[in-house]
C-alpha positions, 0 to 999 in steps of 0.5 A: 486488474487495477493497481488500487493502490496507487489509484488509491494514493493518486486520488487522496493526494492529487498526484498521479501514481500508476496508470490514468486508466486504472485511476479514472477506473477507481474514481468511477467506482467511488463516486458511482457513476462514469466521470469524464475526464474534464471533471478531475480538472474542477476543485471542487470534484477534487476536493470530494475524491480526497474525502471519498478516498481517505478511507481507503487511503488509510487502510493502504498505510495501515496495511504496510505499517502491519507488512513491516511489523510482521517482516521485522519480527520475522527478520528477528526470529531468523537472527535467533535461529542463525545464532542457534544454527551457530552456536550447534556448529561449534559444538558438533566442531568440539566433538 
């Protein structure tokens, strides 16, 4: 299995994130067909696997903006809870 997300960052931003192998892999299947390695070397081609990979590039950055939402609200309900699991401590202390 790929690590997609960081073939997805390597080709919408032109660094390498990750493994190459798991990189040419993703490209391969965006431009649908196989791609030798001397092609990530033209501009042009590098120019047309940013377009092509934006869109999931996008979905990578969406998707961790809704992972920090979701931990940060979690994060606030188990401060209400802990403060709760406090406030029945002292009063089963006053008993």
């Amino acid at each position: 299995m790929i690590d997609r997300n960081s073939a997805i960052l390597s080709a919408y931003t032109g660094i390498l994130f990750g493994d190459f192998g798991d990189f040419h892999e993703y490209i391969e299947e965006l431009v649908g067909r196989p791609v030798v390695t001397i092609e990530f070397a033209d501009p042009d081609f590098a120019a047309k696997i940013k377009e092509l990979s934006r869109k999931d590039f996008l979905n990578v950055r969406d998707r961790e903006k809704r992972i920090k939402k979701i931990l940060n609200e979690q994060y606030e309900q188990l401060q209400e809870i802990q403060k709760r699991i406090e406030v029945l401590e002292k009063a089963l202390e006053e008993d």
